[in-house]
C-alpha positions, 0 to 999 in steps of 0.5 A: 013853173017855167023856170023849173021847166027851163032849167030842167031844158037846159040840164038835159042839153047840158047832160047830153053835150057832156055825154058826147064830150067826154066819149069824144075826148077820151077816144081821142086820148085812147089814140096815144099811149096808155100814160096818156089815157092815165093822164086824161082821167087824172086830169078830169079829177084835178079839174074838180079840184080847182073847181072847188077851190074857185067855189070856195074863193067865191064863197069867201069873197062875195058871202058879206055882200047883197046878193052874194049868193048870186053873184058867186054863181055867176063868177063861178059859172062864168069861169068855167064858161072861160075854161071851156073856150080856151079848151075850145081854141087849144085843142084845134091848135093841138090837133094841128101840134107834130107830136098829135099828128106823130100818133094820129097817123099822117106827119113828115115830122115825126123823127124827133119824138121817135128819138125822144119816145121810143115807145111810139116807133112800133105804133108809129110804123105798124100799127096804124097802117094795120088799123087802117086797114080794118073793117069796122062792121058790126061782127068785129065790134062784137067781137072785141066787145066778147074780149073785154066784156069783163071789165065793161061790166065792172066799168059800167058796175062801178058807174053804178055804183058811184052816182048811187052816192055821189053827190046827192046821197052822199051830201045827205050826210049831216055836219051840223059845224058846215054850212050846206054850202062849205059842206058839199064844196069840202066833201067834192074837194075829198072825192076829187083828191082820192078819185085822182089818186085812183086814177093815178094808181091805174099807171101800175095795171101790170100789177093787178089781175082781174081778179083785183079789179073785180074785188075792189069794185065790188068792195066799193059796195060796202062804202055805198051801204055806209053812205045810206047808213050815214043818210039816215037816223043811226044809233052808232056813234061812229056813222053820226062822226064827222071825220067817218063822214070824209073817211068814207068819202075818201 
């Protein structure tokens, strides 16, 4: 009993630090060109990617030892805390770079990015004079929240609609050839592939409205019903398939 109490301690300090963290870093990349954005999101999913593969090599290189289990646990996690320190010395470093101090605003060497990304002339020169110059108070926070509030309805719509599903009920799905193990690691591989293609289709925004926005996440519904229909005993051969299982995943 102290452990599980313990342990749900320890998931509430880590949920609530990741909170914080990817607010923090994706409002620092929305002070860089959209790209940037683009790339950031792209990168959380190719992130995910390379965690599986370590949770896969683990699983391969420790599952004939004693104790195994635990120690790819410990490999794994212990990886990752390495990651999280050199994110933690790279980033003060990049802070400091002449190309982040170009677009945060305050740097004397900024002639060769304006040469190399003309792009960056109009946000070097104007815009973040101007932003300085706003007063933040509550009436303009609602005011630029009434001329986005579409798209964070469906932004906090389709945050919904994904933790529905993902992970739990979406490893609720029976594979009778993988273990629970190889079964949750193939499927978090499928998820993290497809989500960066999303993300990478989200460079392309001038050709969608939103009008396109709003269908595909609303469609996104229909693969979440297919997900509980998957969950569950189901007469239909193609829900209890395998390949229907990653395909709606994906």
């Amino acid at each position: 009993a102290v452990g599980f109490w313990l342990m749900m301690f320890l998931l509430s300090i880590m949920g609530s630090l990741n909170c914080i963290y990817q607010g923090s870093v994706s409002g620092f990349a929305s002070s860089f060109p959209f790209k940037y954005t683009s790339y950031f999101l792209m990168g959380t999913g190719l992130a995910g990617i390379i965690m599986n593969i370590l949770r896969a090599l683990a699983l391969v290189s420790f599952s004939d030892l004693q104790n195994g289990e635990l120690i790819a646990i410990i490999v794994y996690f212990a990886v990752a805390g390495l990651i999280l320190i050199a994110c933690g010395i790279i980033h003060p470093v990049f802070v400091k770079s002449s190309f982040c101090k170009a677009y945060m605003g305050g740097s004397s060497e900024i002639e060769p990015l304006i040469a190399n990304n003309p792009e960056s002339i109009k946000l070097i020169t104007g815009q973040n004079q101007e932003s300085e110059k706003l007063e933040i108070n509550f009436k303009t926070i609602v005011g630029v929240f009434a001329d986005v509030k579409f798209y964070v309805i469906l932004l906090f719509l389709n945050y919904v609609i994904s933790f529905m599903s993902f992970p739990a009920l979406m490893s609720k799905k029976p594979i009778p050839s993988l273990t629970d193990d190889w079964k949750l690691v193939s499927m978090l591989t499928i998820f993290n592939i497809f989500d960066v293609i999303g993300k990478n289709l989200a460079q392309h925004r001038s050709k969608y409205t939103k009008w396109t926005i709003l269908i595909v996440v609303l469609s996104r519904f229909i693969f979440n019903i297919l997900f509980y229909l998957q969950a569950i005993p189901t007469s239909v051969a193609l829900f209890n398939s395998t390949f229907f299982g990653f395909f709606n995943i994906a």
